[in-house]
N, C-alpha and C positions, 0 to 999 in steps of 0.2 A: 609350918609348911611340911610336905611331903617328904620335901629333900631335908636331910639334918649332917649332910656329910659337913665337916669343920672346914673353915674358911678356907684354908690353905690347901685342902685335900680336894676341894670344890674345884679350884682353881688349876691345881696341878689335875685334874680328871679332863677338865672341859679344855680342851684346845681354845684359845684367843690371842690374839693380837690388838697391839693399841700403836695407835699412830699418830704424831705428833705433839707425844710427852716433852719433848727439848723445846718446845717453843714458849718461852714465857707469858708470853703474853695471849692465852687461849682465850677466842672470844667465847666459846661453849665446848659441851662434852656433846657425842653424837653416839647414839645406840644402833647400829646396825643388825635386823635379822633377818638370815636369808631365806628362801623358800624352801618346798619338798623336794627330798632326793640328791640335792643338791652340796654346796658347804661355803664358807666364810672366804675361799682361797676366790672363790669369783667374783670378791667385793674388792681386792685390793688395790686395782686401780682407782677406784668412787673414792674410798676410804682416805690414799694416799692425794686424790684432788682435795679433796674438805680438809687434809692437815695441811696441805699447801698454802689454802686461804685461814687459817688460823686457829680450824676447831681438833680437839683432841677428839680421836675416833676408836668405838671401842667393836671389832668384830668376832667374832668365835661361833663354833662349829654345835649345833642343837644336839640334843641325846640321840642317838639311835644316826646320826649323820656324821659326814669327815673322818677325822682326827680325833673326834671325844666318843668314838666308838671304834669295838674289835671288827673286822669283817663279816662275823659271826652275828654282832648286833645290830648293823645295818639295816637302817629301815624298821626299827621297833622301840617303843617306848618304855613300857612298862606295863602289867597286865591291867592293875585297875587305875580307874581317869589316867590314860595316859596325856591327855591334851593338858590335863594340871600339870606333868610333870616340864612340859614344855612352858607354862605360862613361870610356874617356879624358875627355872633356869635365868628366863629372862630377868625378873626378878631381884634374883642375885645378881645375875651382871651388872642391872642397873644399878644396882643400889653400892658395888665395886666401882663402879663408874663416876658416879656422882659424887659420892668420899673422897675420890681420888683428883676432882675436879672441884675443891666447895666455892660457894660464891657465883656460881656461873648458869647461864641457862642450861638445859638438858631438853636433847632434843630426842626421839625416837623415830628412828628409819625402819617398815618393816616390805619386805616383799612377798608377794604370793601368799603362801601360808607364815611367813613371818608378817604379814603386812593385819593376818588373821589372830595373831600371836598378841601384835600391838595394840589393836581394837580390845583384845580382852588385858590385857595391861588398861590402859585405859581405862576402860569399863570399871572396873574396878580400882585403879591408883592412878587416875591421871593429874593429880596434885604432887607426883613425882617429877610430871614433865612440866617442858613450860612452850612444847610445840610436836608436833610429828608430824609425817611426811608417810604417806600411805599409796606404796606404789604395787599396782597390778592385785587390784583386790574385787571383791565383789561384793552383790548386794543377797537380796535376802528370798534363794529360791526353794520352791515348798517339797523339792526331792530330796532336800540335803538332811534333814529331818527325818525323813525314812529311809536315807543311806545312814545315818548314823546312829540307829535303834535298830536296823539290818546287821550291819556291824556289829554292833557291843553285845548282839545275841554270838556271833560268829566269833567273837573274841572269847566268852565264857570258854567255847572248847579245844581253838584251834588258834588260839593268838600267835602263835609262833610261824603259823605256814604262810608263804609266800606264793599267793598265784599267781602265773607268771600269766595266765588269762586276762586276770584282772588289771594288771599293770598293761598290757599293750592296750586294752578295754577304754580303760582312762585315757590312755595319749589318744588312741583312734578317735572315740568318740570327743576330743578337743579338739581335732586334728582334720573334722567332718568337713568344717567350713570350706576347708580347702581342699578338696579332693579332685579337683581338677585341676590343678597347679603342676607343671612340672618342673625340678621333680616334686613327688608328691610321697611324702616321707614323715613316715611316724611321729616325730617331734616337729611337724610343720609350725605347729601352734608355738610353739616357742618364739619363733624367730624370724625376720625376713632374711636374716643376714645368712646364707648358707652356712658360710664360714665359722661362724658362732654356733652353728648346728653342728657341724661336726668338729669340733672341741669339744662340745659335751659331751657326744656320745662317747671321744674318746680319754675322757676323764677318769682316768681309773679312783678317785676320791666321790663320783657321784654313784646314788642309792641306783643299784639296779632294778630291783625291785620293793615295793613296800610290803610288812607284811601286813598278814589281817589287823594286828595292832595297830601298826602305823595308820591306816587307813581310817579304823575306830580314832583316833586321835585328830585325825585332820578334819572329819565329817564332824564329830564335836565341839573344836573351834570355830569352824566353821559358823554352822548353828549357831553358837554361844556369842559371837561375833556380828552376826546377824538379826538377831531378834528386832523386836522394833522398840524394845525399851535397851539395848546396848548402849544409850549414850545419856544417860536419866541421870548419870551422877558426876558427868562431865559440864566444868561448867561453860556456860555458854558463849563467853569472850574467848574459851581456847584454841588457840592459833591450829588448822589441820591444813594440808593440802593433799591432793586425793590427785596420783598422777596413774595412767595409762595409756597402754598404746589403743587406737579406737578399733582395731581388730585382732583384742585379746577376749578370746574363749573364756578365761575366767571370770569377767569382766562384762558377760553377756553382749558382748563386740560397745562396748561404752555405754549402755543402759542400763545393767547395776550400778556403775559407777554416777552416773548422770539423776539417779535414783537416790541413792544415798546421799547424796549431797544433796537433793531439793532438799530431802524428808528433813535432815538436819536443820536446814536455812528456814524448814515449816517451822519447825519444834523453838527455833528461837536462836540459832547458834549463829553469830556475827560475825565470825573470822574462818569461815571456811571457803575454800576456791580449788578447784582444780582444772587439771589440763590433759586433754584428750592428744595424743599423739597420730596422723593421719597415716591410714596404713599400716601402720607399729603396732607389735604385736605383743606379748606376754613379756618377754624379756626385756623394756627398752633400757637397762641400765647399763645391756649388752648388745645394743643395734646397731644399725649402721651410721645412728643421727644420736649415738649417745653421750658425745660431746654437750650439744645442745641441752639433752636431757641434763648431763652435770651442771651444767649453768644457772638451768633456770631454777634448780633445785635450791644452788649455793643464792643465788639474787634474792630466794624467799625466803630463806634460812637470815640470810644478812638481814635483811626489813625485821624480823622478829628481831633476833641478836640487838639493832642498834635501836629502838625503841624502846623507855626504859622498864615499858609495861607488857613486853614482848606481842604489842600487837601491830596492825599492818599501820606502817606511818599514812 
């Protein structure tokens, strides 16, 4: 791999947290990855429900995001394949994670661009897991392709600049659906919950901007994520469930997602389901019904867990 920093150096770099080590009797490990701009500090209440019911939980902050970056690094990867240097990170957590848990299923949570993250885990290691949970993702559109050969032309000279163009650009145009909403506010697409709107914004640990790397990094996964052979080497009993809200922008308002999941059910894959959230938008891990959301999450979590072959009893 790309990264070669030494175990312990890896670990003291990257900010993470693990949640419900003291419980003996863990029924699984759970891999948590969060989205863009964002950081791991938004998962702790999810994190802290799933150790409650009895799985050990592993979250922490991506390269160029939170706590496992200087202010200065926010919002960038690294100049070449920065999207490998994010699938690497995973990688290593998981495989910290799963040592740390032996004997036990291993589940993978990812969102947004972590949910991007796990599709290319997957794609290539998904005999690591023994289930994932893919919230607020998308399916496979023919512009992301030429944002991200747009990009990595833009990255060769200027990977380090942050346009602040480009970042209102992305929220506006996420943000279009709604634009007759009052209020009608930049990070609409996020969220119904206002209130959960303005914590982000005033989160001083989230990216303010991305830069042109970060951006080459994400259209990459993306892509990479997307293809229509990304699930060729996954085998076909493997447990996924594909959850979002049905008026999330990323999510083409619930037709990527309704999408991806035929294609898969075409291709031969028997343990896949997901659930569309009414009205719920990009965030539901943070909505106003995201109780619910933690529920139905832990209920399909448990059906793999007590099944000995981790599929749906």
């Amino acid at each position: 791999m790309g990264n070669t920093l030494p175990e312990k150096d890896f670990l003291n770099r990257t900010h993470h947290q693990i949640f419900g080590q003291e419980n003996l009797d863990i029924k699984a490990s759970v891999l948590i990855l969060h989205g863009m701009k964002e950081h791991s500090g938004r998962y702790i209440a999810f994190a802290k429900f799933l150790a409650k019911e009895g799985y050990k939980v592993l979250i922490y902050d991506h390269p160029g995001h939170g706590k496992s970056s200087s202010n200065e690094g926010l919002g960038y990867f690294r100049k070449e394949n920065p999207h490998q240097l994010l699938i690497e990170y995973s990688k290593r957590m998981s495989d910290f994670l799963k040592e740390s848990t032996p004997n036990k299923p291993h589940i993978i949570v990812g969102h947004s661009m972590g949910s991007f993250i796990a599709r290319n885990m997957m794609k290539h290691s998904a005999r690591d897991f023994d289930a994932a949970v893919i919230i607020g993702t998308g399916g496979r559109r023919p512009e992301i392709k030429w944002m991200r050969n747009t990009f990595k032309h833009l990255n060769s000279f200027a990977h380090l600049h942050k346009s602040e163009w480009f970042n209102h650009f992305f929220d506006f145009i996420n943000s279009l659906y709604f634009i007759k909403e009052v209020p009608f506010e930049q990070d609409s697409w996020l969220s119904v919950d206002l209130e959960n709107r303005k914590q982000y914004r005033a989160d001083e640990l989230k990216v303010k901007n991305f830069s042109i790397n970060g951006f080459y990094g994400l259209f990459a996964l993306v892509e990479e994520a997307t293809q229509k052979n990304w699930a060729e080497n996954i085998p076909k009993d493997f447990p996924m469930l594909f959850v979002s809200g049905e008026k999330d922008p990323i999510g083409n308002f619930g037709k990527g997602v309704e999408k991806t999941v035929f294609e898969l059910k075409k291709n031969g894959f028997s343990n896949v389901y997901f659930k569309l959230y009414e009205e719920m938008r990009h965030e539901i891990l943070n909505e106003v019904i995201k109780e619910t959301v933690y529920q139905d999450i832990l209920n399909w979590m448990n059906l793999q867990v007590e099944n000995k072959n981790y599929k749906n009893i």
